[in-house]
N, C-alpha and C positions, 0 to 999 in steps of 0.2 A: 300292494295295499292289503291291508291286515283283515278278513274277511269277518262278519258277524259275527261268526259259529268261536270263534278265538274271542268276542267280549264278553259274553253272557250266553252261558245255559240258559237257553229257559222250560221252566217246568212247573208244571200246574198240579196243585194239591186238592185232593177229591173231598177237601174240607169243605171247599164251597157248596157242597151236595151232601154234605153228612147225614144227615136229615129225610133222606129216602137212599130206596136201595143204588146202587152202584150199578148203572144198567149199560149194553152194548150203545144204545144211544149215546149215552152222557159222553161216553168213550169217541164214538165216531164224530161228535158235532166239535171237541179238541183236537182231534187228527183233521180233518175237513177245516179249520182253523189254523193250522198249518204250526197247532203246539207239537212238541215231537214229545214229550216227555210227561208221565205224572209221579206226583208221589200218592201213593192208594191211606188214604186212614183206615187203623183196624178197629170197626166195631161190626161187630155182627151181621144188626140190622142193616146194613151198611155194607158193606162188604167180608160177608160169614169166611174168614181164611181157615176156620177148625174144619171146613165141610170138604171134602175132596173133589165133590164135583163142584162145588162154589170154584174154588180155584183150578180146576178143569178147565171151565167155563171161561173162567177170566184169562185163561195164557190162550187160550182162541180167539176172546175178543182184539188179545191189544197183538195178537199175531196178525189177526185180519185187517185192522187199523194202521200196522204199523208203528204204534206207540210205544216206548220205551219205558222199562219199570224203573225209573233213576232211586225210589225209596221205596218202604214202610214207615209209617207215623205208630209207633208201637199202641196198644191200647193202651185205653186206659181209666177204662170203668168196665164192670160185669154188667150182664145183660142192659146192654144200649137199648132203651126202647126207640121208635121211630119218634122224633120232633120232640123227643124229653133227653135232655141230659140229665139225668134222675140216678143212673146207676149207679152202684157200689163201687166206688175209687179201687184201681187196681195200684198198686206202688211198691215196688222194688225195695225203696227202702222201711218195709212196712217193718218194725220190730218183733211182734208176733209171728212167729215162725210158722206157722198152719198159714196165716194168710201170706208171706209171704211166698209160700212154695206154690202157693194159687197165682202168685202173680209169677212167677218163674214159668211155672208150665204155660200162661197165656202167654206169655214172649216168646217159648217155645216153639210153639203151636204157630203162632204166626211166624218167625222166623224157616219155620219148615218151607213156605210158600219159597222159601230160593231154589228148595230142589226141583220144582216145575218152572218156576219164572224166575231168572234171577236178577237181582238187583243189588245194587250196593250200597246202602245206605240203608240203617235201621235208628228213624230216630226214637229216642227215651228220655222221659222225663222222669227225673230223680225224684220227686216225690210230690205232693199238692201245694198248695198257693199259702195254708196254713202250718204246715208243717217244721215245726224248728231245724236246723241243721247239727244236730244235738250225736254228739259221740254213738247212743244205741242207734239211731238211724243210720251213722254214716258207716256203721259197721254190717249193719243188715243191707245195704246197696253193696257194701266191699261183697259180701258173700254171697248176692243176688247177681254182680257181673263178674266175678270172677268163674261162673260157669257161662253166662251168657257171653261175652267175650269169646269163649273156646265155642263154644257152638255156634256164635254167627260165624266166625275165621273157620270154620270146618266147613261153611258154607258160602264162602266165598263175601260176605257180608262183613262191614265195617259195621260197626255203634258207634252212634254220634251222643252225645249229651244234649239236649237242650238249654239256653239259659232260659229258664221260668219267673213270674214274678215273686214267689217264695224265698225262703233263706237258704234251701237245698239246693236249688238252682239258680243261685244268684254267680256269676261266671267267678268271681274269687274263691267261693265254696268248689265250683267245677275245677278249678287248677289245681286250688290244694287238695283236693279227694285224690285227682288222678298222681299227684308229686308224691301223695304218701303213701298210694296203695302200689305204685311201679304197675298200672294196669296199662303199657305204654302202646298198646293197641286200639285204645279209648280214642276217639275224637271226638268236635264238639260242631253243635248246629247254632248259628247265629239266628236270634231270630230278633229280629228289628224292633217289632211291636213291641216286644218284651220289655228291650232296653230302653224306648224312650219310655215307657212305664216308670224304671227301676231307674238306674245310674245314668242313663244318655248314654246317646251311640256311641260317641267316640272314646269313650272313656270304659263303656261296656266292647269293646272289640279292642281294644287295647290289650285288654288280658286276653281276649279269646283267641287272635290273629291266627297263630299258629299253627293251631292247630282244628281249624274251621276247614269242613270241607263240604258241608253244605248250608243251605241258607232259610228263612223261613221270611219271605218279604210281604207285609200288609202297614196299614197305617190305623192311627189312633189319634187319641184328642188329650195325650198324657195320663190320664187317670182308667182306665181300663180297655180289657182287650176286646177293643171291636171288631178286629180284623175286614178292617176297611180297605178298600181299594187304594193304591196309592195315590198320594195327593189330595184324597178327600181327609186329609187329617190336619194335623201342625206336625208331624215330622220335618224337621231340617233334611231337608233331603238335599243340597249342595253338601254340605258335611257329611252327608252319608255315604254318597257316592265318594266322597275323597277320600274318606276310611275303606271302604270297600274295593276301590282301587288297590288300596296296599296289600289284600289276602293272595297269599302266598299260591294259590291253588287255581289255575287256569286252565282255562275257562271255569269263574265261579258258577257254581249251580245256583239259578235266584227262582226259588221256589214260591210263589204266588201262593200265597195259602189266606185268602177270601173267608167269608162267613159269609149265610144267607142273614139279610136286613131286612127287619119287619114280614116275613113268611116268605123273602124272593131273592134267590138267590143272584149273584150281579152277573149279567148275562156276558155268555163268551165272548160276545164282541167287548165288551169293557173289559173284559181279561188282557185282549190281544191288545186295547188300543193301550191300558196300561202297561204290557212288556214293551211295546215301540217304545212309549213314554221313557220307559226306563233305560231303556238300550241309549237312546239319546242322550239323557243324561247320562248313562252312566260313562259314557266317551268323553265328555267334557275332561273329566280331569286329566287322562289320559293325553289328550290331545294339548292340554295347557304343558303337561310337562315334558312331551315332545317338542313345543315351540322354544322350552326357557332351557332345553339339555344343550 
């Protein structure tokens, strides 16, 4: 019999807590929960990855936990205040070459955190929710990863793409960026909410399949990203689980990435009872097409 650990990673995203610092608590109450894995968000207030003893600090915690570094969420604003998302956009594909070099070094800089904890997975979002996907952008991203590419792979680190709901990150923009730059080291992060936002699941993981090797799973109500607990949304989620069945990459990583609702963040038990929730489903289809093989 085919064991849990072989249907679903699962892995929790420190989005749910953005919004205060990133404490050995938060850590210990997901290991004592019997999460094995997170992915850390990089912002400052939040968890400071430029500080040396910040990330000191954190390869002690999640060694004493037990918890596994499966990603980075790359930044992506300067100075994050606490409970404001206020800051100045960081973006890879920024055209301006001075602010682009400011976003290079911030990717940098977190990407460093592999040489004390290592992780594999560094997700990036190609550029904001308004941003065209316009020839000078798509060339300031070519020249923004084609060093970050060589410096995560020096550090043992994959880049994932995000689909976003913008046109830079819309997953046809991410195939054809990665077809025409031959950057064939690039991979890409599903992330669910996005798609029922934008094109729909199944139609948004169509293009992406292949080359998906981790996930960003919340729900929504179609029109923006609340990052909702699953099932408190209208995602089709029998259809999702049936697409997601297909990714090529097993055990899929299904990274829980939560938002705090109205000042509170959804407490780790409704974390855990939605990975059971998901595991369960996500065997359904599995198991249907074992009965009809």
């Amino acid at each position: 019999m085919e064991s849990a650990d072989t249907r679903m990673q699962r892995v929790i995203s420190t989005y749910r807590s953005v919004n205060q610092r990133l404490t050995p608590a938060i850590l210990q109450a997901y290991a004592s929960a019997g999460i094995p894995a997170v992915e850390i968000f990089c912002s400052a207030p939040h968890f400071d990855y430029r500080t040396e003893q910040t990330v000191r600090e954190m390869a002690d915690c999640l060694g004493s936990t037990g918890l596994q570094l499966h990603s980075l969420h790359a930044p992506t604003e300067r100075n994050l205040s606490h409970g404001r998302d206020n800051g100045a956009p960081l973006a890879i594909s920024e055209p301006e070459r001075a602010r682009r070099i400011e976003a290079i070094d911030e990717m940098k800089r977190a990407l460093e955190v592999a040489e004390r904890i290592p992780f594999h997975f560094f997700v990036v979002h190609m550029g904001g929710s308004r941003q065209p996907a316009d020839s000078r952008r798509m060339d300031a991203a070519f020249s923004s990863l084609e060093q970050l590419v060589l410096f995560a792979k020096q550090r043992g680190v994959v880049i994932a793409l995000e689909n976003t709901t913008g046109e830079l990150g819309a997953p046809a923009a991410l195939r054809q960026f990665i077809a025409q730059t031959h950057l064939q080291d690039l991979r890409l992060c599903f992330d669910i909410g996005h798609a029922n936002i934008g094109d729909g699941i199944a139609a948004t993981f169509e293009l992406m399949r292949d080359l998906v090797v981790t996930t960003h799973i919340h729900d929504n109500h179609g029109d923006k990203d609340e990052h909702l607990v699953p099932f408190d949304g209208t995602i089709d989620w029998p259809t999702a689980f049936t697409v997601l069945a297909t990714a090529p990459r097993k055990p899929l990583p299904v990274v829980l990435e939560l938002k705090e609702q109205t000042a509170a963040a959804p407490s780790v038990e409704q974390a855990v009872a939605a990975f059971d929730h998901l595991e369960r489903e996500f065997e359904k289809p599995r198991s249907q097409a074992a009965h009809t093989s």
